[in-house]
C-alpha positions as CSV (number, residue, x, y, z in Angstrom):
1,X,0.0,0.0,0.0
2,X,1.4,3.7,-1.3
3,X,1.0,6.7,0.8
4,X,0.3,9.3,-1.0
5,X,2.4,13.0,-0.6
6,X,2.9,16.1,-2.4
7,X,6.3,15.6,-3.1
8,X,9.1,12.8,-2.7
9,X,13.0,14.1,-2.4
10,X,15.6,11.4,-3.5
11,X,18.9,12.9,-1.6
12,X,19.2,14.6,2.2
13,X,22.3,16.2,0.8
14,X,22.4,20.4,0.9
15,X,20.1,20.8,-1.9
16,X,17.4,18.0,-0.8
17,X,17.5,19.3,2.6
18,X,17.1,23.1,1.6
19,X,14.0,21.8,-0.8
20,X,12.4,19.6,1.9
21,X,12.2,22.6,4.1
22,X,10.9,25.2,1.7
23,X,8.4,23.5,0.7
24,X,7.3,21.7,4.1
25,X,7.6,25.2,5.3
26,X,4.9,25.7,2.7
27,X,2.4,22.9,3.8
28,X,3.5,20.1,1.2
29,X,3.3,16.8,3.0
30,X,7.3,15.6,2.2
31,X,9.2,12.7,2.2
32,X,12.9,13.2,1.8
33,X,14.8,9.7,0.8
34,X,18.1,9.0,1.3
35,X,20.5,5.4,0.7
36,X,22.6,6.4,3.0
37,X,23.0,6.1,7.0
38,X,24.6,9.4,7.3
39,X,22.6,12.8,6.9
40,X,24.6,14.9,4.6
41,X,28.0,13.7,4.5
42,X,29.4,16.3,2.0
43,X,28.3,18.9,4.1
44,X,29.9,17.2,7.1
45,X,33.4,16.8,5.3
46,X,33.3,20.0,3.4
47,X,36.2,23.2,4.2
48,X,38.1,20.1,6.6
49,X,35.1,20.5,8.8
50,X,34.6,24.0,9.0
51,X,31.6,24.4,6.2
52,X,32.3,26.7,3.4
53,X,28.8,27.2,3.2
54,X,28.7,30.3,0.4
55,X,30.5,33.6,-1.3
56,X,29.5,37.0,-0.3
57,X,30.4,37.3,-4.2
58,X,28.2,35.1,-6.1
59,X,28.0,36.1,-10.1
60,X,26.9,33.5,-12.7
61,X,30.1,33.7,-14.4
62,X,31.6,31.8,-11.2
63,X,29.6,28.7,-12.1
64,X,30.4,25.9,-15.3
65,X,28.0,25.6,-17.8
66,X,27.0,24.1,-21.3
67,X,23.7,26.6,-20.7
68,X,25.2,29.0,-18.5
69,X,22.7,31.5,-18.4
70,X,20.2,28.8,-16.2
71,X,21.7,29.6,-13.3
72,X,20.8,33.0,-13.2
73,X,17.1,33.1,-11.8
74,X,17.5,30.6,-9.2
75,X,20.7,32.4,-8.1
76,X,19.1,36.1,-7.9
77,X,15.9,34.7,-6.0
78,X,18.1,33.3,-3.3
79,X,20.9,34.6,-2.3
80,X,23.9,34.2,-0.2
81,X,22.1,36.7,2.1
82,X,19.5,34.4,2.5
83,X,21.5,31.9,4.0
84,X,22.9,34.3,6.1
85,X,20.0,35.3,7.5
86,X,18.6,32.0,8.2
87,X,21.6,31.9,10.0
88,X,21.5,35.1,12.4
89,X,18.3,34.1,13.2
90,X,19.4,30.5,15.0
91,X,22.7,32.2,16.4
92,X,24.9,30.2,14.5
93,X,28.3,32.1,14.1
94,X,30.3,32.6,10.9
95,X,33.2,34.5,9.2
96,X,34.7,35.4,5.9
97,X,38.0,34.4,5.3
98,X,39.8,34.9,1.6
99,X,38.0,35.6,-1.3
100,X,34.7,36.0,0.2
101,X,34.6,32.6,1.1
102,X,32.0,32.2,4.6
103,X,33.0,29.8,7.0
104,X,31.0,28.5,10.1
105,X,32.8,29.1,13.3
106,X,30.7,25.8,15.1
107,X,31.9,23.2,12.2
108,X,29.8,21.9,9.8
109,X,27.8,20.1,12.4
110,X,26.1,23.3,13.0
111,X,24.8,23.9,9.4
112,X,23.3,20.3,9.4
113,X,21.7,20.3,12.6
114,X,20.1,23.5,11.8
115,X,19.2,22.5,8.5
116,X,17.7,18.9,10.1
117,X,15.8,20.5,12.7
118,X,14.3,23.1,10.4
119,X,12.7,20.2,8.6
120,X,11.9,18.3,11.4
121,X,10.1,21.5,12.5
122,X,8.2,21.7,9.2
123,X,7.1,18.1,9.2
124,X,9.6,16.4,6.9
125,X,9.3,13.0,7.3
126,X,12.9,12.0,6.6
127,X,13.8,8.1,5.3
128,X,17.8,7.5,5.7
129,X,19.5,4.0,4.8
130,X,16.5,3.3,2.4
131,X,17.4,1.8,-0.8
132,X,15.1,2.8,-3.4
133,X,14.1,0.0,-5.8
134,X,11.9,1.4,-8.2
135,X,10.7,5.1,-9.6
136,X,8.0,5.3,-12.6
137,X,4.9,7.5,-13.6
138,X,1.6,6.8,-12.1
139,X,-0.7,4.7,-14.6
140,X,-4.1,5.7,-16.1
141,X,-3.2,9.3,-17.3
142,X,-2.5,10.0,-13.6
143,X,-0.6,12.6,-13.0
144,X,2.7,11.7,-10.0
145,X,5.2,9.2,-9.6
146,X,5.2,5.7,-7.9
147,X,8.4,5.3,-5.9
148,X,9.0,2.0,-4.5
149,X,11.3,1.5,-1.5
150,X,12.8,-1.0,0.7
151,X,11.2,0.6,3.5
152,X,7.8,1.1,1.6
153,X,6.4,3.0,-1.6
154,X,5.0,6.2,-2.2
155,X,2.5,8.1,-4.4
156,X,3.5,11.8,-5.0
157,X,2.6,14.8,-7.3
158,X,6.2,15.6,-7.5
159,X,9.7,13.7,-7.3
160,X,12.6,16.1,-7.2
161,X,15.6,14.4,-7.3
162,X,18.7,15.6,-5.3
163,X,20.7,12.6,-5.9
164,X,24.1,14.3,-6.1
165,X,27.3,14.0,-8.4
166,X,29.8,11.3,-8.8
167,X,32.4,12.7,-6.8
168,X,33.6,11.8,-3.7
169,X,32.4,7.9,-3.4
170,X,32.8,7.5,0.1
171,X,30.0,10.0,1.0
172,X,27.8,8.0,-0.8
173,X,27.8,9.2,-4.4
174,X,26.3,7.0,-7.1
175,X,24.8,7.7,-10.7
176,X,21.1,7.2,-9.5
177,X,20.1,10.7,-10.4
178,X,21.4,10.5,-14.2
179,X,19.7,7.0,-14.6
180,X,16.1,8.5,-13.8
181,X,17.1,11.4,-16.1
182,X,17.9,9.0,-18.5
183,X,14.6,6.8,-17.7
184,X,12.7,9.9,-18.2
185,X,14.5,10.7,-21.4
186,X,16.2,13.4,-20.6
187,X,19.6,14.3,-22.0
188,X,22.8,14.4,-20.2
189,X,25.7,16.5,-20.9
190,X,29.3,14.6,-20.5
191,X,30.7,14.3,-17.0
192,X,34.5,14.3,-15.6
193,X,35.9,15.4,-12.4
194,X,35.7,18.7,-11.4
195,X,38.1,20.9,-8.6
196,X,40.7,17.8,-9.0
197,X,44.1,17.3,-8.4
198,X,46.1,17.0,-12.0
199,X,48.6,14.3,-12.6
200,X,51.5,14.1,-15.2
201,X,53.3,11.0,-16.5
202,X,55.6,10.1,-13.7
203,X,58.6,10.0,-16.1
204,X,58.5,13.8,-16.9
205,X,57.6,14.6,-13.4
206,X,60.3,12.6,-11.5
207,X,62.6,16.1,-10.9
208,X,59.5,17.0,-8.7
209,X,58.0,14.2,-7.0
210,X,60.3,14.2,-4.2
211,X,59.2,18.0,-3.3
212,X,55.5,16.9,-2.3
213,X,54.1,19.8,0.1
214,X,56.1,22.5,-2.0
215,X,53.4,25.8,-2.5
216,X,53.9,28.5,-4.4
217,X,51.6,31.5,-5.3
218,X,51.0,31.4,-8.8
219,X,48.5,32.5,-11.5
220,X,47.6,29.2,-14.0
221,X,45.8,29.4,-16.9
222,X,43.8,27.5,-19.8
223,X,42.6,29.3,-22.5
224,X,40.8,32.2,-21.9
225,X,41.0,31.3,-18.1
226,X,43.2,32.0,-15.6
227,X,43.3,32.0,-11.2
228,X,46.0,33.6,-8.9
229,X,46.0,31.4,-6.1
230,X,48.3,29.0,-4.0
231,X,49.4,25.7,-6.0
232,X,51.0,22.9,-4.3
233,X,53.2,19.9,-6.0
234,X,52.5,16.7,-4.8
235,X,54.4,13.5,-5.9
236,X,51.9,12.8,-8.7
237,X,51.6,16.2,-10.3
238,X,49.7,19.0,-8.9
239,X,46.9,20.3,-6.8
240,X,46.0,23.2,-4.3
241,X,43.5,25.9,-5.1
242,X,44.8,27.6,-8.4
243,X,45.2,24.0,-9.8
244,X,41.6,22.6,-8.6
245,X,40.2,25.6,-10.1
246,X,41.7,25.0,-13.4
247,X,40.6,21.5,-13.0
248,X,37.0,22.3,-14.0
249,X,38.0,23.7,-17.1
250,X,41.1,22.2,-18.4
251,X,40.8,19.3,-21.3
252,X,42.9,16.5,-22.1
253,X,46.0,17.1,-24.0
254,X,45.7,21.1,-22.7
255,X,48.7,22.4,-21.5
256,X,48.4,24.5,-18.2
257,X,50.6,28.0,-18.3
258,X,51.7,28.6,-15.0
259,X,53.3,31.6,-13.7
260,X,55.7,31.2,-11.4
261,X,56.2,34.8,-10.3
262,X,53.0,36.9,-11.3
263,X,54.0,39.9,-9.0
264,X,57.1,40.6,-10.6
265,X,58.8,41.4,-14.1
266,X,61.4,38.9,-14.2
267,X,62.7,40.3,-17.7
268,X,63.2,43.9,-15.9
269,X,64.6,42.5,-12.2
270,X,67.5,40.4,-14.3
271,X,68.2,43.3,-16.1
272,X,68.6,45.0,-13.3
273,X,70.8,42.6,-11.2
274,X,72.8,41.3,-14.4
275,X,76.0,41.5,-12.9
276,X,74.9,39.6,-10.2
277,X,77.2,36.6,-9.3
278,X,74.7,34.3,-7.7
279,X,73.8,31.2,-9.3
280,X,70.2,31.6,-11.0
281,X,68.2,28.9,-8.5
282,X,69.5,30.5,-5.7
283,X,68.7,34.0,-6.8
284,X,65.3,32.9,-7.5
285,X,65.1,32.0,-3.5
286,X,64.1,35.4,-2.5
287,X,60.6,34.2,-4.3
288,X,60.5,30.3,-4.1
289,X,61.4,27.6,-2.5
290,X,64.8,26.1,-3.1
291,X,64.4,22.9,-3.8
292,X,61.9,24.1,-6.2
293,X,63.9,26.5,-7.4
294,X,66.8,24.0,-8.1
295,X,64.9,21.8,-9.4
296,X,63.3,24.1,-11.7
297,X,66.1,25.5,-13.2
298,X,67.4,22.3,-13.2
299,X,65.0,21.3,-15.9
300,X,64.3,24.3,-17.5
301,X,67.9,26.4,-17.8
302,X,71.4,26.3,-18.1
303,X,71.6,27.1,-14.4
304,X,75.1,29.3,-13.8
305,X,75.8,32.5,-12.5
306,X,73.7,35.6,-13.4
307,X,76.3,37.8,-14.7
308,X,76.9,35.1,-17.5
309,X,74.0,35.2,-19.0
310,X,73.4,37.6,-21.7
311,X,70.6,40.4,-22.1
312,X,68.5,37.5,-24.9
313,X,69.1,34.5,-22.3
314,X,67.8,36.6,-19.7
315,X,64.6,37.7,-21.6
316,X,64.1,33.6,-22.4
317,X,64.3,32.5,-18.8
318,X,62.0,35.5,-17.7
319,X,59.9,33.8,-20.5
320,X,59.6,30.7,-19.2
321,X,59.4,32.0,-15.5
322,X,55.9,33.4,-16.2
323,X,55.0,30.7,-18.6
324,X,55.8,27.2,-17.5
325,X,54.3,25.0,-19.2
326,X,52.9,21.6,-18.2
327,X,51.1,19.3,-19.7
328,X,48.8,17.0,-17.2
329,X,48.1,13.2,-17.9
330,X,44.9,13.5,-16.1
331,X,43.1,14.4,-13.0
332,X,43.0,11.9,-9.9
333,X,39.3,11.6,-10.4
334,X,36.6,11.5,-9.1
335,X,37.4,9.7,-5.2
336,X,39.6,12.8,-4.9
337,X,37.7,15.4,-6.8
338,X,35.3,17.8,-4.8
339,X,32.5,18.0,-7.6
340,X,30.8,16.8,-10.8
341,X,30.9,18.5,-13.6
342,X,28.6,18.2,-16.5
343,X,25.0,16.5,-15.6
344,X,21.2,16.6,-16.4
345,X,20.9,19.1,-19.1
346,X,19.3,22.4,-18.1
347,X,17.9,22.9,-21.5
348,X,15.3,20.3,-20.1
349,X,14.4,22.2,-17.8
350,X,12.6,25.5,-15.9
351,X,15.0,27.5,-14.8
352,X,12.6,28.6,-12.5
353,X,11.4,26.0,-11.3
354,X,14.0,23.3,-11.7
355,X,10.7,21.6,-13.3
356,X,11.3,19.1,-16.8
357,X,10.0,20.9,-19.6
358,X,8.9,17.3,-20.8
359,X,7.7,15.7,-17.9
360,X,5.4,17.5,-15.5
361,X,6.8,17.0,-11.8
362,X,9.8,16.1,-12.2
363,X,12.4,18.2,-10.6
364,X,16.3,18.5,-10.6
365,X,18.4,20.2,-8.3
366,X,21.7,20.8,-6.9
367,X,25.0,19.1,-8.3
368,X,23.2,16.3,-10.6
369,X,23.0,19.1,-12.7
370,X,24.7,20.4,-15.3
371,X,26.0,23.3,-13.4
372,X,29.5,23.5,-11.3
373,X,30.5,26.4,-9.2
374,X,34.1,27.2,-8.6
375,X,35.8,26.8,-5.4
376,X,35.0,28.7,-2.5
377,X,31.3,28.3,-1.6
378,X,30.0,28.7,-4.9
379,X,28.4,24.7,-5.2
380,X,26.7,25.0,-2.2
381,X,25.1,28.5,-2.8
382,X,23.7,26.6,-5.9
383,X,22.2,23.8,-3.7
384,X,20.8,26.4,-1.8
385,X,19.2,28.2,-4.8
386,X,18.3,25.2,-6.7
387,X,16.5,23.5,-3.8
388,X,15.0,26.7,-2.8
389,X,13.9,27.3,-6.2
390,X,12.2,23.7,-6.7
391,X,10.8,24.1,-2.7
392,X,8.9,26.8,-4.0
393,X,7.3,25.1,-7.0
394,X,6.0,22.1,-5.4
């Protein structure tokens, strides 16, 4: 026997859990579903603990997109200030630290026990460590969905499905949410790892692999785009924030452009100290690490004295100081990448409503769609938006 509810939620993840609420907040009668045993395990592990939650700065153009222009609507009507609010109101403490990035001073812990207890409040009926066996339309010309359970089925008007990327395995990630899409017919745009470490064949990156933890400030760029943040080598390639940034955008066979001083005009400061006597790697120490900077110009130069070099070999190692080039193998994937990118196709869909333009009631949200922020807050302001958005149309 089905009980029968407005609307079922597949996923207690940030965006299910923001939808459940708005809309139980509303009076729909809500079942949020969920395979796993933990409540919102990305949230839990997310900024080591801390919860970047959002961005004070939150512009469409800091989110991935085949249709980038979706976001937009779901963005403006909820906003980081929202959150914030939601926030103040429970007492919950937070601060910005770089970028704009908002932190919460209690842990993560804080943000899901707020955002459980808000639905509890509402009448959420929430359904962990149930394994959903079966989703299809009601029969008849009735208009719903039939969602069978291990725990039980259910009738509802509406099944929004919150289901989550690929990345991150152990939190629980699975491709559940592109199989309905694709049950439903609805297209899917190609998916990789997104905010991922990058790899390079070991053979060409043996000089560096023994100076895992190395940072270095640096501005990285593919294309038309570029980030000035920290990046870190590790003993398979490279990673930290510039480089998981890059990540999202960066295509096999690409070659990453890395500068390796972007304060500074390397051409002009060797001019100006070209009768210098250090050796090059160890004048580069007032900037870099030294065993980065030996091995560098190890690789990259004819490492001798700087007063030997003349005013052309100067200009060509400035050259290559704010252009080093590197070509990754791949990324690490997706058990070390933070996010999914590519997913349900937007063009399917309301983009005010998260609604399928095809199949009435059925709604998408959150990071099972084609839509990836950038580091720093930005995914989770999505979920946020997203499951607002789709709260408010069910």
């Amino acid at each position: 026997m089905s009980s029968n509810v407005d609307a079922v939620i597949i996923g207690a993840g940030a965006a299910g859990l923001m939808c459940a609420l708005t809309a139980a907040q509303r009076g729909r009668k809500i079942v949020l579903l969920d395979h796993s045993a933990k409540l919102a395990e990305k949230i839990r592990i997310s900024g080591g603990g801390r919860c970047n939650f959002t961005n004070l700065d939150v512009k469409p153009e800091h989110f991935i997109s085949s249709n980038p222009d979706f976001c937009r609507s779901a963005l403006a009507r909820y906003t980081p200030r929202h959150f914030t609010d939601m926030l103040d109101l429970h007492g919950i403490a937070y601060q910005e630290k770089t970028l704009g990035q908002l932190f919460c001073d209690e842990g993560s812990e804080a943000i899901i026990t707020l955002l459980r207890n808000q639905c509890e409040e509402a009448g959420v009926r929430r359904m962990m460590n149930c394994e959903i066996e079966s989703v299809a339309s009601c029969k008849g010309g009735e208009a719903g969905f039939n969602i069978k359970t291990a725990r039980g089925a259910y009738t509802a008007k509406s099944l929004v499905v919150a289901t989550g990327g690929l990345s991150i395995p152990k939190t629980g990630a699975t491709p559940f949410g592109y199989h309905i899409a694709e049950q439903f017919g609805i297209p899917i745009s190609k998916l990789k790892p997104g905010l991922v470490p990058l790899s390079v064949v070991p053979d060409d990156w043996k000089p560096y692999a023994e100076l895992t933890g190395v940072s270095l400030d640096v501005s990285v760029s593919v294309g038309k785009q570029s980030f000035r943040e920290n990046m870190l080598v590790t003993h398979r390639g490279l990673s930290g924030p510039a480089i998981l940034q890059i990540s999202s955008y960066w295509q096999h066979g690409q070659v990453l452009h890395i500068n390796l001083l972007p304060e500074l005009d390397m051409e002009a400061v060797l001019t100006e100290h070209h009768t210098n006597q250090k050796l090059m790697s160890n004048f580069l120490t007032q900037w870099m690490p030294k065993n980065f900077a030996d091995a560098w110009c190890e690789q990259n130069i004819d490492n001798k004295p700087i007063k030997q070099y003349n005013e052309k070999q100067r200009k060509a190692i400035a050259e290559k100081l704010h252009d080093w080039q590197v070509t990754p193998s791949g990324t690490l994937g997706y058990t070390k990448a933070e996010v999914t990118c590519g997913g349900v196709d937007t063009r399917a869909l309301s983009s005010k409503t998260m609604e399928c333009n095809t199949v009435p009631g059925l709604y998408f949200i959150g990071e099972v769609l084609d839509v990836t922020g950038q580091l720093g807050g930005y995914n989770f302001q999505w979920a946020w938006a997203s499951g607002h958005a789709a709260g408010e149309a069910i």
